[in-house]
N, C-alpha and C positions, 0 to 999 in steps of 0.2 A: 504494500500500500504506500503510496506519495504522501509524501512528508506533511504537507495541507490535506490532504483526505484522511491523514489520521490526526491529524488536529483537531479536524472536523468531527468525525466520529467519537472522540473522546471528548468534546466540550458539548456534543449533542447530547451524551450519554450525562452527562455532570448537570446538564439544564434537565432533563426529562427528570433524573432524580429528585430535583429540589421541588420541579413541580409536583410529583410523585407526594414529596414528602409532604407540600402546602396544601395538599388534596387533603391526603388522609387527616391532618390535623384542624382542617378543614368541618370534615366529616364527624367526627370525635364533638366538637362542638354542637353539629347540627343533628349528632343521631344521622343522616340521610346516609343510603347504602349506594346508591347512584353515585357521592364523590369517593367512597371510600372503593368503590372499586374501578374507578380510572385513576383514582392515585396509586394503588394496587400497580394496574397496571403501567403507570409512568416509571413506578420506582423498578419495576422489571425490565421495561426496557430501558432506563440510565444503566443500569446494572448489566445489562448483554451490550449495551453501546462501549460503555467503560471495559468490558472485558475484551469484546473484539479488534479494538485499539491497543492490547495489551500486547501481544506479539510484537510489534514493532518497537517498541523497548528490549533492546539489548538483553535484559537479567531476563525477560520470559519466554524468548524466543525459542527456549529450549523445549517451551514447554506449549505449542501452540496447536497442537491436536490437541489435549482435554481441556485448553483454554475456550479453542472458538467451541467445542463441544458441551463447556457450563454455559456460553453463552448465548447458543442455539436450543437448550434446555430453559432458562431464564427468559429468552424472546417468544416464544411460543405461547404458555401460560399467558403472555399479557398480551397475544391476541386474544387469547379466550375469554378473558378482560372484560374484551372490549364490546365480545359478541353478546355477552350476559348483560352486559350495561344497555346496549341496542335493543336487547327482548324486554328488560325492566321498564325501561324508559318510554321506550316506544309502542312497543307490544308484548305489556304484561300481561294479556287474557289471552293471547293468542297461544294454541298449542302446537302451531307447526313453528311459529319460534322458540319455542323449548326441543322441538325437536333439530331444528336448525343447530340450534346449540352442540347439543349432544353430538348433534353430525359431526359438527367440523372438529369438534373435541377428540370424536372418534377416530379421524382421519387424520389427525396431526400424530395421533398415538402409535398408530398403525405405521404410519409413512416412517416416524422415528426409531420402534421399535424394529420395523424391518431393514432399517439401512444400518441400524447398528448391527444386527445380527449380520449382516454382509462385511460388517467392517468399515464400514463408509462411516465414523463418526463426525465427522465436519459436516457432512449431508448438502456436499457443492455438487455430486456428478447428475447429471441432468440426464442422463442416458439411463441413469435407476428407476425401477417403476415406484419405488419407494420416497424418492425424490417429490413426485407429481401427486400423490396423497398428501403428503406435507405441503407443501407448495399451495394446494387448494383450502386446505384448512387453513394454514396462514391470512390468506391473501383474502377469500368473503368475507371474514369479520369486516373488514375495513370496507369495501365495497356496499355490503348491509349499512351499514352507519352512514357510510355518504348518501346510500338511495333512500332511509329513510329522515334524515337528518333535512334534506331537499326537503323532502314532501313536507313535512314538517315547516318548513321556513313560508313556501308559498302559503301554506294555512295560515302560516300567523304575519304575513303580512298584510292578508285579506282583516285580521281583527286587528292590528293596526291603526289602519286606515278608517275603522270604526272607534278606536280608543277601548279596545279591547284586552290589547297586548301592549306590553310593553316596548318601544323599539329595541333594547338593546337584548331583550330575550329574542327577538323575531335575530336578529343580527348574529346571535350568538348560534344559532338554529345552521344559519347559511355557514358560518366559519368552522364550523365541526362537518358541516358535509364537504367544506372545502378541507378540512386537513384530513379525511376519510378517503378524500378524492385521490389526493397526494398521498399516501400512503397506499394508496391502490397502483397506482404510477410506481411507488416505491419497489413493487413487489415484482411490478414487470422488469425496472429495470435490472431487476436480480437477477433474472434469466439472460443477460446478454452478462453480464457480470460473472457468473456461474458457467457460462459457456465458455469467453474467453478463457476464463481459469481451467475448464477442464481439456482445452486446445493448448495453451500455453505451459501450464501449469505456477501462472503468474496472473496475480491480481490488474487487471488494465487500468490504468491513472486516467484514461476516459470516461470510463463506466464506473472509477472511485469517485472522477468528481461530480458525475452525475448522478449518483446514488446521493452524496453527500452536498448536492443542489439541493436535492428534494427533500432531504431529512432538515436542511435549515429549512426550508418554505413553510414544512409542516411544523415545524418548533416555533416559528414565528406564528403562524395559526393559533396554533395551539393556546400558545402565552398572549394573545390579545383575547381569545373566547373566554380562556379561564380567569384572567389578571388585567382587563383591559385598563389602560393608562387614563386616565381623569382627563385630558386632554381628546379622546378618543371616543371616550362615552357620551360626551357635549357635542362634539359633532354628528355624532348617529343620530340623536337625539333632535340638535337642530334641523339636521339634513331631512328628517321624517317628517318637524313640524313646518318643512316649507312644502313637503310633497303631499300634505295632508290637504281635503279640500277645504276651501271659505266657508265657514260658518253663516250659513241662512238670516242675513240682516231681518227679515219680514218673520223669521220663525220665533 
């Protein structure tokens, strides 16, 4: 990995953790189980970010099979995170979202279980059919959130528009489908990342930096949805109350 792509990657993994950590403390306060499990899962993936970055340091280079291996264990879990917080949040009553769940749970176990028994513990060869059950378990958590997290937004911009909703919840709706989105982008670009590497048998400083494009895009997301800056929430805000219509002088 290139010297800025592992910058990247370890200062992505150091931010996912603190917000990780500002969730759950977060949660603790409010009782709600909706932030305590995407801080769950933020603090898992700072923690597979932090680890995957570790090989490129000198003292652990020795040791970077059961390195990126705790942190392909670590990253996984907090997609599942993310697919439980999607079923809670959005479709609590629904039972094909508990089974959605279960699936992709299934299929990360499966995909994992079987590439280790092959000896593949890194789980980069694409050519594995064990590879591609993982792969898809990973990858729909995040796709699910962006398609429901959309749908979700255009609703609440419609009660918006009536003083229904708040603008910065309608706002917060679009920025989570947007780092759902970007993290769905994340997972494709793994596969040209994953390939180079299993052609080369060297990580491509193209596909590091593009990986590590998207992983700031979606940290930037992330931290104005969950932390937005007081200069940022006045602008939503006003922005909503100029697209809002005139109030009926005659009414």
């Amino acid at each position: 990995m290139e010297g800025n792509a592992y910058l990247g990657e370890l200062s992505a993994g150091i931010i996912y953790l603190l917000a990780g950590i500002r969730l759950v403390l977060l949660s603790i306060r409010t009782a709600e189980i909706p932030e305590r499990l995407l801080g769950a899962s933020f603090i898992l993936l700072g923690v597979s970010g932090i680890l995957y970055s570790l090989p490129d340091i000198q003292l652990f280079s020795a040791f970077e099979t059961p390195i990126f291996f705790a942190a392909r264990v670590a990253y996984l879990p907090s997609c599942m995170l993310v697919a439980l917080f999607t079923a809670r949040v959005f479709r609590p009553d629904a039972r094909w979202a508990k089974g959605l769940v279960r699936g992709v749970a299934a299929m990360v176990v499966v995909g994992v279980g079987g590439s280790a028994a092959d000896g593949d513990w890194e789980g980069f060869s694409l050519s594995s059919v064990w590879f591609w059950f993982e792969w898809v378990g990973y990858t729909l958590p995040f796709g699910w959130a962006a398609a429901e997290a959309f749908h979700q937004y255009r609703r609440a911009r419609r009660r918006v528009s009536i003083g229904l909703c708040e603008p910065s919840v309608c706002n917060r709706m679009l920025l989570w489908s947007l780092f759902g989105g970007i993290q769905l982008l994340s997972c494709v670009i793994v596969l040209g990342q994953y390939a180079a590497y299993e052609r080369e048998n060297v990580f491509s400083s193209t596909w590091d930096f593009l990986y590590s494009g998207a992983t700031l895009a979606a940290l930037i997301v992330m931290w104005i949805a969950f932390f937005p800056p007081g200069a940022y929430v006045r602008w939503i805000n006003a922005d909503s109350a100029r697209e809002a219509p005139a109030a009926d002088p005659g009414a």
